[in-house]
Backbone atoms as SQL, in Angstrom:
CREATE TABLE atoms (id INTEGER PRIMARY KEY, chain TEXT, resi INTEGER, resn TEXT, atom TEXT, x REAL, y REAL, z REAL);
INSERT INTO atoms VALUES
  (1, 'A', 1, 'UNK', 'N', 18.437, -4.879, -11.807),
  (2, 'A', 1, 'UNK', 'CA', 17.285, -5.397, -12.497),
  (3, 'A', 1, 'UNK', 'C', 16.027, -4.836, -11.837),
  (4, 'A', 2, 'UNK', 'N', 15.125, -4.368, -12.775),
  (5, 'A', 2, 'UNK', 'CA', 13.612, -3.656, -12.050),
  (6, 'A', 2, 'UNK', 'C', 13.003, -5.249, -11.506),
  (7, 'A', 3, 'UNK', 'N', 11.986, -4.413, -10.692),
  (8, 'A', 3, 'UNK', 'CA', 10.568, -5.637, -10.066),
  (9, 'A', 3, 'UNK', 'C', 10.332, -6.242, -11.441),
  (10, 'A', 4, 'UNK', 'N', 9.776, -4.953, -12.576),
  (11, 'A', 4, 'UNK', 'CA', 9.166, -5.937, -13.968),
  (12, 'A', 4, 'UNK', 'C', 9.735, -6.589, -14.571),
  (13, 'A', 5, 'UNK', 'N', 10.925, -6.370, -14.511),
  (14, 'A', 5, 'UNK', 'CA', 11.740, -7.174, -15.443),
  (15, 'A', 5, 'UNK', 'C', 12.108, -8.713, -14.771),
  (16, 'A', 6, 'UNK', 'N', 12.131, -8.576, -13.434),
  (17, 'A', 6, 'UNK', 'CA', 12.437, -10.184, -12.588),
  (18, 'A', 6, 'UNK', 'C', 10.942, -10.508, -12.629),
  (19, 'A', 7, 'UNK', 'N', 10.131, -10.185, -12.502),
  (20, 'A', 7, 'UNK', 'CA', 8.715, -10.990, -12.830),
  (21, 'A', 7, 'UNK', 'C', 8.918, -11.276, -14.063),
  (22, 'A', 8, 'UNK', 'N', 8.860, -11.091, -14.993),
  (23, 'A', 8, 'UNK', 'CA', 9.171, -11.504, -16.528),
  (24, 'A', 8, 'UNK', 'C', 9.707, -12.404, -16.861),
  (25, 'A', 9, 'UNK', 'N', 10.929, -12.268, -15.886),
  (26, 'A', 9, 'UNK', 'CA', 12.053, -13.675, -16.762),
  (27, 'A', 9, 'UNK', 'C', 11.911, -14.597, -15.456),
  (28, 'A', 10, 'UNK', 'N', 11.883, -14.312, -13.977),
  (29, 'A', 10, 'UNK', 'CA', 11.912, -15.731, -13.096),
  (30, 'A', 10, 'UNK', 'C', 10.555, -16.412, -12.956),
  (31, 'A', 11, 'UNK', 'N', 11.150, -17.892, -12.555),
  (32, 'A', 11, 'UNK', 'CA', 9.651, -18.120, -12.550),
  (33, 'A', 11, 'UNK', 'C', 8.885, -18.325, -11.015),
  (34, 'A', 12, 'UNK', 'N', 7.828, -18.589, -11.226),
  (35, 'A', 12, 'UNK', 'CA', 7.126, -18.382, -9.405),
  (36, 'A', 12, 'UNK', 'C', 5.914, -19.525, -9.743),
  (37, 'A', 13, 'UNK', 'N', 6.340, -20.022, -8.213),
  (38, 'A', 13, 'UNK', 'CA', 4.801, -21.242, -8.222),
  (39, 'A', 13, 'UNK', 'C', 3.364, -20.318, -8.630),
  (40, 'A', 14, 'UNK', 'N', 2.772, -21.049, -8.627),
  (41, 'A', 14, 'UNK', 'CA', 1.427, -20.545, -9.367),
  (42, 'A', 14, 'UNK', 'C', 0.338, -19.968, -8.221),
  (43, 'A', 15, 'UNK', 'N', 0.670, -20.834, -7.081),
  (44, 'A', 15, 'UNK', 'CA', 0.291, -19.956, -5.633),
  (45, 'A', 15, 'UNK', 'C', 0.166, -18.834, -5.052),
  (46, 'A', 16, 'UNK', 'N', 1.490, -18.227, -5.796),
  (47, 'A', 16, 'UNK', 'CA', 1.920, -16.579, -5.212),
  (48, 'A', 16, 'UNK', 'C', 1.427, -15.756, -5.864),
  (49, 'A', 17, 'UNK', 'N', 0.528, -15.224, -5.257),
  (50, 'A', 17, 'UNK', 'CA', -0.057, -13.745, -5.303),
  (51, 'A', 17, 'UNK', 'C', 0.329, -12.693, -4.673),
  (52, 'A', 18, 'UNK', 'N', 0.048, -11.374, -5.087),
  (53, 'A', 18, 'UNK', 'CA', 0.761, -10.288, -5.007),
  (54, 'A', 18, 'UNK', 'C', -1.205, -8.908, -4.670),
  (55, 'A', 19, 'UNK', 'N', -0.518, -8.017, -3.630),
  (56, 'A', 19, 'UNK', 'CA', -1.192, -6.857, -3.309),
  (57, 'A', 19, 'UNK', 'C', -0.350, -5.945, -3.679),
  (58, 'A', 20, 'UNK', 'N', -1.126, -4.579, -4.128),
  (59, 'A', 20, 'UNK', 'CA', -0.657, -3.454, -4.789),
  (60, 'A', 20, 'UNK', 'C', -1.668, -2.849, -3.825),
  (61, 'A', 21, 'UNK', 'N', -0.614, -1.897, -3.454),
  (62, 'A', 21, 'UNK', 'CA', -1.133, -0.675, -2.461),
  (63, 'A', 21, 'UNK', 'C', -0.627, 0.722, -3.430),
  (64, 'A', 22, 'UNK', 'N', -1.896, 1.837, -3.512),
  (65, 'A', 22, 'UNK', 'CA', -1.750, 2.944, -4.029),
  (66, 'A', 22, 'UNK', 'C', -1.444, 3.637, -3.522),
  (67, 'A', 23, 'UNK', 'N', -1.071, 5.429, -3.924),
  (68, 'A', 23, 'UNK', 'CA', -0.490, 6.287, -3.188),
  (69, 'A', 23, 'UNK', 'C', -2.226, 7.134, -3.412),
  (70, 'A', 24, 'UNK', 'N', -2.030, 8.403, -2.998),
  (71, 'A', 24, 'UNK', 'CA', -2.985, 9.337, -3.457),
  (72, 'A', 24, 'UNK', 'C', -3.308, 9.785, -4.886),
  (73, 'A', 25, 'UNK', 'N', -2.526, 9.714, -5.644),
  (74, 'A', 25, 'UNK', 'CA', -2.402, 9.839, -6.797),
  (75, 'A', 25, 'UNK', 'C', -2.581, 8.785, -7.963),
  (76, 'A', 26, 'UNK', 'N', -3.030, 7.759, -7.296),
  (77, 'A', 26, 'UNK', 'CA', -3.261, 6.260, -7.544),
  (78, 'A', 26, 'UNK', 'C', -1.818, 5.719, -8.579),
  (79, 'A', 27, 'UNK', 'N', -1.058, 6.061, -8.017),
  (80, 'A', 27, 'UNK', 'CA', 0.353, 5.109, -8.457),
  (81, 'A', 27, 'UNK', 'C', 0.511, 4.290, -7.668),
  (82, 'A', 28, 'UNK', 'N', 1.668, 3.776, -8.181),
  (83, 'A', 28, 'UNK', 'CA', 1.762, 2.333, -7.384),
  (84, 'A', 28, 'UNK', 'C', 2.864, 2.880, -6.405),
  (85, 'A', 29, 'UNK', 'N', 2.286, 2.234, -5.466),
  (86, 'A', 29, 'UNK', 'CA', 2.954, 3.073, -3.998),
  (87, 'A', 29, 'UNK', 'C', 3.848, 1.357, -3.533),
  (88, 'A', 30, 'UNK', 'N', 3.421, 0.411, -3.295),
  (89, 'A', 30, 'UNK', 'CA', 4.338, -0.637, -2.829),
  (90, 'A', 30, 'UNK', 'C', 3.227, -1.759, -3.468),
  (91, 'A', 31, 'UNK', 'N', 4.156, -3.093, -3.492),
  (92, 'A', 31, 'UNK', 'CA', 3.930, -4.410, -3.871),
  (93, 'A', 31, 'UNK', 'C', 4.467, -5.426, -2.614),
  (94, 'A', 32, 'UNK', 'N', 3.254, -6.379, -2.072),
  (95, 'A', 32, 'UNK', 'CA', 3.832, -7.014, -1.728),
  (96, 'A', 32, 'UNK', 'C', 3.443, -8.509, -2.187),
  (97, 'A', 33, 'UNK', 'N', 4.187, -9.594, -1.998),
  (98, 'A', 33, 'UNK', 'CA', 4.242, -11.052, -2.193),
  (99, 'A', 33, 'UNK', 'C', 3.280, -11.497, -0.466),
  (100, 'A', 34, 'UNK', 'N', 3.043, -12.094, -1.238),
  (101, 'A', 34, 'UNK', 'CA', 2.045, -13.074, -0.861),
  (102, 'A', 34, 'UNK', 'C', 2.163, -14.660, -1.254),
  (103, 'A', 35, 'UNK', 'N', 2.411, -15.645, -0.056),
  (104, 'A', 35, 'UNK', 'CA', 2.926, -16.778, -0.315),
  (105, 'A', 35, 'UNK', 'C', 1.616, -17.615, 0.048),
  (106, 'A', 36, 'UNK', 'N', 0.756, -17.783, 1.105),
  (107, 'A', 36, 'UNK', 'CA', -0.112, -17.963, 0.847),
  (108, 'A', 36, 'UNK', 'C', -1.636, -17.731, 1.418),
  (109, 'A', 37, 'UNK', 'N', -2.183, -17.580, 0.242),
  (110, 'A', 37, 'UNK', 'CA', -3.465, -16.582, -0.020),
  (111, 'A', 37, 'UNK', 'C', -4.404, -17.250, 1.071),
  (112, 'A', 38, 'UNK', 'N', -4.504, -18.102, 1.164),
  (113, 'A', 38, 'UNK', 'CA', -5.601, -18.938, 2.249),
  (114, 'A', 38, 'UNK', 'C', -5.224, -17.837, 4.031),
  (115, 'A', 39, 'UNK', 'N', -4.733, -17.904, 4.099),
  (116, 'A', 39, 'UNK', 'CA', -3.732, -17.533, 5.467),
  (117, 'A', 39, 'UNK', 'C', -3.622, -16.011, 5.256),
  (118, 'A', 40, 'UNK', 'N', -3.452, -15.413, 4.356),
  (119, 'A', 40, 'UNK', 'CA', -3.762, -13.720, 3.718),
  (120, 'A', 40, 'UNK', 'C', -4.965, -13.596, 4.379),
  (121, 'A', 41, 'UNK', 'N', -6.073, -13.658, 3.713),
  (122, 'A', 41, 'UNK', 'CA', -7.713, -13.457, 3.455),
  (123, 'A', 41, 'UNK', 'C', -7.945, -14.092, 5.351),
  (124, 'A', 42, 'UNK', 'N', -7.664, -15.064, 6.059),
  (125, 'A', 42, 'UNK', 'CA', -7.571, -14.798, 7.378),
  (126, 'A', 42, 'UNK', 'C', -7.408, -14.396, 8.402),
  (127, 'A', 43, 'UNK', 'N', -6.187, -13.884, 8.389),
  (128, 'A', 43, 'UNK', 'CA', -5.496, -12.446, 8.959),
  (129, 'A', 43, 'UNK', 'C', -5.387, -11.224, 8.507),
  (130, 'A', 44, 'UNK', 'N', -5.912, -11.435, 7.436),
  (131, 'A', 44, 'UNK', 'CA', -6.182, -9.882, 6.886),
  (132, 'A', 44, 'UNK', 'C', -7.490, -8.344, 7.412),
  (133, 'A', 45, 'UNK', 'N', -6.701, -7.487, 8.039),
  (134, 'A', 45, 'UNK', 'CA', -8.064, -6.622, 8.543),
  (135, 'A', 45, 'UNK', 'C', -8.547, -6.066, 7.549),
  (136, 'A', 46, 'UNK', 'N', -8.454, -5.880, 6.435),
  (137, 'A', 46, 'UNK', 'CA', -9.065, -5.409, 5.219),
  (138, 'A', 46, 'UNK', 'C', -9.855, -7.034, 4.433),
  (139, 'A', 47, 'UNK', 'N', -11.364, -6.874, 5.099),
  (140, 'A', 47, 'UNK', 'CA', -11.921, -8.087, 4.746),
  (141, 'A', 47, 'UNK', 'C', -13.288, -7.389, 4.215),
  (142, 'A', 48, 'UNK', 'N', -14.083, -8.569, 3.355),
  (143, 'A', 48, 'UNK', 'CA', -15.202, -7.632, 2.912),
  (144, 'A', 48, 'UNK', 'C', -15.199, -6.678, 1.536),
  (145, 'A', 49, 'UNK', 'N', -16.049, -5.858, 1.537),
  (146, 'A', 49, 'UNK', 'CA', -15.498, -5.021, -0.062),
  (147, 'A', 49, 'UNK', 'C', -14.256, -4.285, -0.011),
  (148, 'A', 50, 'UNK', 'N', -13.594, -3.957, 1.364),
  (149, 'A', 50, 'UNK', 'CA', -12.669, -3.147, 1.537),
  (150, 'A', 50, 'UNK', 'C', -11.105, -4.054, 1.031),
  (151, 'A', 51, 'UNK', 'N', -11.097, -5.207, 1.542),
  (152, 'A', 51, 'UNK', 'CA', -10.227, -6.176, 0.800),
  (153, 'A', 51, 'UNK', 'C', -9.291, -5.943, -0.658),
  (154, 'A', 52, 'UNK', 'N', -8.592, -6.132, -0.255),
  (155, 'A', 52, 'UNK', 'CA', -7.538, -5.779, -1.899),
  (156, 'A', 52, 'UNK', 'C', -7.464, -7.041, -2.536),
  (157, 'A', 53, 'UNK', 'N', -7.963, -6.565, -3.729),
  (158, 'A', 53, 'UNK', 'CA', -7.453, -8.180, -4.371),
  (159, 'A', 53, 'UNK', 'C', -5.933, -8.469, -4.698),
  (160, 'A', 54, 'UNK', 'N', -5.988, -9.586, -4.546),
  (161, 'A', 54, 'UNK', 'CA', -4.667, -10.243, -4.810),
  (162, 'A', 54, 'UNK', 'C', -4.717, -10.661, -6.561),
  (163, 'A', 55, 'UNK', 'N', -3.345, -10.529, -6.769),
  (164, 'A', 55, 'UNK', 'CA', -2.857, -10.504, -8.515),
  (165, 'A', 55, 'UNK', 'C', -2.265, -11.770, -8.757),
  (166, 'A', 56, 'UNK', 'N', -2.373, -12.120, -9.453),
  (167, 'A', 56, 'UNK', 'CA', -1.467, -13.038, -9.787),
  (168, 'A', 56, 'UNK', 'C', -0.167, -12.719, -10.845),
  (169, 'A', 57, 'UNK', 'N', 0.844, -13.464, -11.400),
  (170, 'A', 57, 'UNK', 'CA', 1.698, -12.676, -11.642),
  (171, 'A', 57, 'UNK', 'C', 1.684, -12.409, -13.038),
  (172, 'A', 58, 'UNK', 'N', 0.821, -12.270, -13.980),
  (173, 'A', 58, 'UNK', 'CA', 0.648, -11.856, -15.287),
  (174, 'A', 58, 'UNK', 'C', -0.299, -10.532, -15.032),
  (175, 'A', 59, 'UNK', 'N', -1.338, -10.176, -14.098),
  (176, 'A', 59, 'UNK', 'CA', -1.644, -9.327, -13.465),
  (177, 'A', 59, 'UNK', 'C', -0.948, -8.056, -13.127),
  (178, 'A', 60, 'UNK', 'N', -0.312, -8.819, -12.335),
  (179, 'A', 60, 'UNK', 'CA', 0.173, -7.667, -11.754),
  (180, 'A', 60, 'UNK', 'C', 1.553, -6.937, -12.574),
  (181, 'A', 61, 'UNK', 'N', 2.118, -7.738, -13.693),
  (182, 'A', 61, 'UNK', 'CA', 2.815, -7.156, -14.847),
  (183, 'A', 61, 'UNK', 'C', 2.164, -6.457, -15.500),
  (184, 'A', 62, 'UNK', 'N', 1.069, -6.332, -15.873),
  (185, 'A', 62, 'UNK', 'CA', -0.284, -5.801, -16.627),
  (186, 'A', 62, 'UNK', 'C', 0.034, -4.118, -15.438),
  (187, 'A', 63, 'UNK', 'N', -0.464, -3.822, -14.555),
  (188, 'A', 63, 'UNK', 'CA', -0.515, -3.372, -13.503),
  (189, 'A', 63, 'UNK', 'C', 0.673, -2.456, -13.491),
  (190, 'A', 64, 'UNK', 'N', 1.702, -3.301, -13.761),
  (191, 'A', 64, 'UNK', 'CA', 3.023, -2.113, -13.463),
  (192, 'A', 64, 'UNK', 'C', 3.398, -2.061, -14.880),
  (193, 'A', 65, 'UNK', 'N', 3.206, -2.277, -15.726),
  (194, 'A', 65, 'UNK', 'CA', 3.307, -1.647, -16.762),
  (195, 'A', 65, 'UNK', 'C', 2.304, -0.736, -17.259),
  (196, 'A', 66, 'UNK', 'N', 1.434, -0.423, -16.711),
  (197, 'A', 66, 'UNK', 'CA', 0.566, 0.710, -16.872),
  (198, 'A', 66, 'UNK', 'C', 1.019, 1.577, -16.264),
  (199, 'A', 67, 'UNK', 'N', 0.826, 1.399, -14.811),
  (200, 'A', 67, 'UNK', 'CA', 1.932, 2.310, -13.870),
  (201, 'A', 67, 'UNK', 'C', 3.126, 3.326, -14.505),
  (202, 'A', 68, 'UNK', 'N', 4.080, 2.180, -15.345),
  (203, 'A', 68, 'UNK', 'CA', 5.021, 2.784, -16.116),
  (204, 'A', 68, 'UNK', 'C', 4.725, 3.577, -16.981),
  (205, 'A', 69, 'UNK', 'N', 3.926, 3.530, -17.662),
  (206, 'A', 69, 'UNK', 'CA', 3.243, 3.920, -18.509),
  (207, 'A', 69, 'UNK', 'C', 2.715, 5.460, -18.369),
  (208, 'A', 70, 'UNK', 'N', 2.166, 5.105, -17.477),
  (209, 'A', 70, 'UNK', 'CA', 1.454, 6.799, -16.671),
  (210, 'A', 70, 'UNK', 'C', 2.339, 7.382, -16.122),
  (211, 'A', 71, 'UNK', 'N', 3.411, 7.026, -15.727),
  (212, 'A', 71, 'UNK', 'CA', 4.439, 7.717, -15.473),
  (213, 'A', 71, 'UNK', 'C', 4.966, 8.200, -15.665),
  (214, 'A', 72, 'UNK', 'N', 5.359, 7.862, -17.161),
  (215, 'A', 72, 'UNK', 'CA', 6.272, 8.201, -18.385),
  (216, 'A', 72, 'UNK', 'C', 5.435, 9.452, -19.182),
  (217, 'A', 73, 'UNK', 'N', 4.326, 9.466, -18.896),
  (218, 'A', 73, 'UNK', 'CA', 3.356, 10.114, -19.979),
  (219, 'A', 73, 'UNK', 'C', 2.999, 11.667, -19.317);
């Protein structure tokens, strides 16, 4: 089963957010979960404008299906 397809059908508390890190080519290079965001944005050394936003999970389906998308194309 792909990442998109288990985001799709399981379900996830409403808490969990997700970072997307790019490659050079601005594909999607890795995803990670994020359980919780309070405690992220604290320990995080990417703070400020440099900061990645965090997705939530209709987002970040949006996100990798573009990905797919550009991929395919």
């Amino acid at each position: 089963m792909s990442y998109l397809l288990h985001l799709k059908k399981a379900k996830f508390s409403d808490d969990i957010r997700w970072i997307v890190k790019y490659d050079k080519t601005d594909r999607v290079k890795e995803v990670k979960q994020i359980y919780k965001p309070s405690e992220y944005y604290a320990e995080n050394k990417h703070k400020g404008k440099n900061a990645r936003p965090l997705h939530n999970r209709n987002a970040l389906i949006k996100i990798l299906e573009y990905d797919k998308t550009k991929n395919n194309s």
